[in-house]
Phi, psi and omega in degrees: 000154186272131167344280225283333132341278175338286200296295147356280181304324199271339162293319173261022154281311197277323171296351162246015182244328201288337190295324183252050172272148176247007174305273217270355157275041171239301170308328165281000200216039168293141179268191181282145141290159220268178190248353175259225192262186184228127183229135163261156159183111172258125212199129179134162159338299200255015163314324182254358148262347163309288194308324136319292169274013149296312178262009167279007172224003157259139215282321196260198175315121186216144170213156184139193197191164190204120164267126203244186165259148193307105147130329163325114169282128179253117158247035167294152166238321179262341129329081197273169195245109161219146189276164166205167195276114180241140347300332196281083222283200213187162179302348191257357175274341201271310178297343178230030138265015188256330175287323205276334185261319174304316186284317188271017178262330188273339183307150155222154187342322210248014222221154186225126165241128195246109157264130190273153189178102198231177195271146208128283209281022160277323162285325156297310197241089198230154163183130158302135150355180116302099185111004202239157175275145149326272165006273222281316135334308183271003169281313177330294165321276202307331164273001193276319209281342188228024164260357171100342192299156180268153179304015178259304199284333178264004167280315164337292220279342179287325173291348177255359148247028156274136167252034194216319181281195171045054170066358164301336180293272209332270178006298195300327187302352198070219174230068137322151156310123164245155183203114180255104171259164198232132149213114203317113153234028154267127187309147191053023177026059179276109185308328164324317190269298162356112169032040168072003169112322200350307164297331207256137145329148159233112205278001187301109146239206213291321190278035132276326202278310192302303181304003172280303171340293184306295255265313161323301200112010201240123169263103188284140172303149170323311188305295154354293184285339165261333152014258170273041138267351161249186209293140174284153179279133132011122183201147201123161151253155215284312183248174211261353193247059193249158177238128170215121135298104188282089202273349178204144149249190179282319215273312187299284180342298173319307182293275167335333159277334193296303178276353158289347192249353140310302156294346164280003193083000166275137149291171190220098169258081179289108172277024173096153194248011194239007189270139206232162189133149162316121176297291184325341183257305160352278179316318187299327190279342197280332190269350161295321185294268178346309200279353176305278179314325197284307181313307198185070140030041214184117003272008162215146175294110172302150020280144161213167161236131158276081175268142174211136145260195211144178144201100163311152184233170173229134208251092142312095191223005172228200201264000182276185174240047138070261173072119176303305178314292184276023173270310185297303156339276187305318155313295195326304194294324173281343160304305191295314138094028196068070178265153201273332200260011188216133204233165184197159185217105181251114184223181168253152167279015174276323206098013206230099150259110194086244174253008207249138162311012181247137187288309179199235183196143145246155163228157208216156158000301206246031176301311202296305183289311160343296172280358175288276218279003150267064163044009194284139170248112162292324178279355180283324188257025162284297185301310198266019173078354195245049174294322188300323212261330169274309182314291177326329192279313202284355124101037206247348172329126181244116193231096188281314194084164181296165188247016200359069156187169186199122152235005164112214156321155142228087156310139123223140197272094176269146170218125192276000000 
């Protein structure tokens, strides 16, 4: 690949992940303060950085904690930082939803509780139902997590064998005052769904999460299953003057990559923030659309970039370690089949693609042969799922470290 390719993509990945720091809409969407105390409690990716500029702008008194994921640097001061386990949660996940419904039990009416609340924290901040094993909730997950199900269904089913998620952190608070911000990496930015809700009503019950189940194929342990076979609890907060805001989403990224790739002398075909589906088909439709454009300039004219978001799943059914971005990479590049002019960079704005410390991939003309001559089959490790392990050999990896923030996918296709 050519420098200046490379170089492209990679400007505009950093211009939709810098679009979505949330440091300044957070200075913008402070709420009044309480005539009580001011409680923070945060969960998620982009937690310690919400949590930072709440406290370079508020003003009064603040206690409280933001749960982050393990290796996340923190430089809160009044705020404390404690980790928890991401996609998988773990006993330090268990321990601080368990912190976080012990801290929202001391509010009282005169009490302001401000949630920070970002993608992450369904994983971060976990505690089982009633009556359900640790175990048995994170094997649940964790096979849910590889059935291919989209983040509306698999939030669903975490929230309905939780004692933390779907508005019970409200719940717990009484009645308090709540005030949520949100930063979105779900397609249609439902704040319900966003790290399950926890603060938010939830329009949700048990016999959806069980027909998620059925619909999958996933044989839930006995505790599960009677579970979500009896009446659902309460869920919510108790008062109606409560606020949650959605302050950064996918859609402010776009824009922000959409005019970097402009200033560059590009055209721009943004196909939406909402796209969802198995990446290998995903790829297959991105890559009809290029060779479209590559023919006849149509439905945009080269040079151009083809940007898309979303969130794509992967069907885990081999031996690989799976990652929406370099499945989606990896479909692409054998759809494209070497076309000389087109190069693309599919990564997460987490810095996470799947389970691996890597954000993504870019691939270029000579990806397919390149990995024929390390002895590599791109389409056998398509099938096994195992995208992550050819991207790596071919040393093509887009590796952010975290970026503490998530709005999800960011695709772009460049065609010279």
């Amino acid at each position: 690949m050519r420098d200046d390719e490379r170089t492209i993509l990679n400007a505009l990945f950093r211009a939709a992940v810098d679009a979505a720091n949330p440091a300044r809409a957070v200075a913008a969407n402070l709420p009044v303060a309480p005539k009580g105390r001011t409680v923070v409690i945060g969960a998620g990716k982009a937690s310690i950085t919400m949590a930072e500029a709440l406290e370079d702008n508020w003003p009064g008194p603040l206690e409280g904690f933001v749960v982050a994921p393990k290796g996340y640097a923190s430089p809160l001061k009044r705020i404390e930082t404690v980790y928890g386990s991401h996609p998988v949660s773990d006993e330090t996940s268990l321990a601080a939803a368990e912190k976080a419904l012990a801290l929202a039990a001391t509010l009282r009416k005169d009490d302001l509780l401000i949630a920070l609340i970002s993608g992450g924290g369904s994983a971060l901040m976990a505690k089982p139902a009633p009556g359900i094993a640790m175990d048995e909730k994170f094997g649940l997950i964790r096979t849910l997590l590889k059935s291919g199900a989209n983040i509306a269904e698999l939030n669903c089913v975490r929230k309905h064998v939780s004692a933390v998620k779907g508005g019970l952190l409200a719940r717990a608070a009484g009645e308090a005052r709540i005030y949520t911000l949100v930063l979105s990496d779900v397609p249609g930015d439902d704040p319900a769904i966003v790290a399950s809700g926890p603060t938010v009503a939830d329009p949700t019950r048990n016999a959806d999460a069980l027909a998620i189940l059925r619909r999958y194929r996933i044989a839930a342990p006995p505790s599960v299953e009677r579970w979500l076979q009896s009446p659902d609890v309460p869920r919510g907060p108790l008062r109606a003057d409560n606020d949650t805001r959605v302050i950064v989403s996918a859609h402010g990224s776009f824009e922000a990559a959409s005019a970097s790739a402009k200033a560059m002398g590009l055209n721009v075909l943004y196909l939406g923030d909402r796209i969802e589906g198995e990446s290998r088909e995903v790829a297959k439709v991105h890559a009809a659309i290029a060779k479209q454009v590559l023919q006849y300039d149509a439905p945009v004219a080269k040079p151009c970039v083809i940007l898309s978001g979303g969130e794509t799943g992967v069907t885990v059914k081999g031996n690989g370690r799976g990652g929406r971005n370099v499945e989606f990479a990896l479909s692409l590049a054998v759809s494209l089949g070497g076309e000389p002019r087109i190069h693309a960079l599919s990564a997460d704005t987490d810095g996470v693609d799947g389970m691996e410390l890597v954000a993504g991939t870019i691939i270029a003309p000579d990806t397919l042969e390149r990995a024929r001559a390390l002895g590599l089959d791109p389409v056998a490790m398509l099938e096994n799922n195992d995208a992550h392990s050819l991207f790596e050999a071919l040393g093509d990896q887009v590796i952010t470290g975290p970026t503490h923030t998530n709005v999800n996918d960011f695709r772009a296709i460049l065609i010279r």
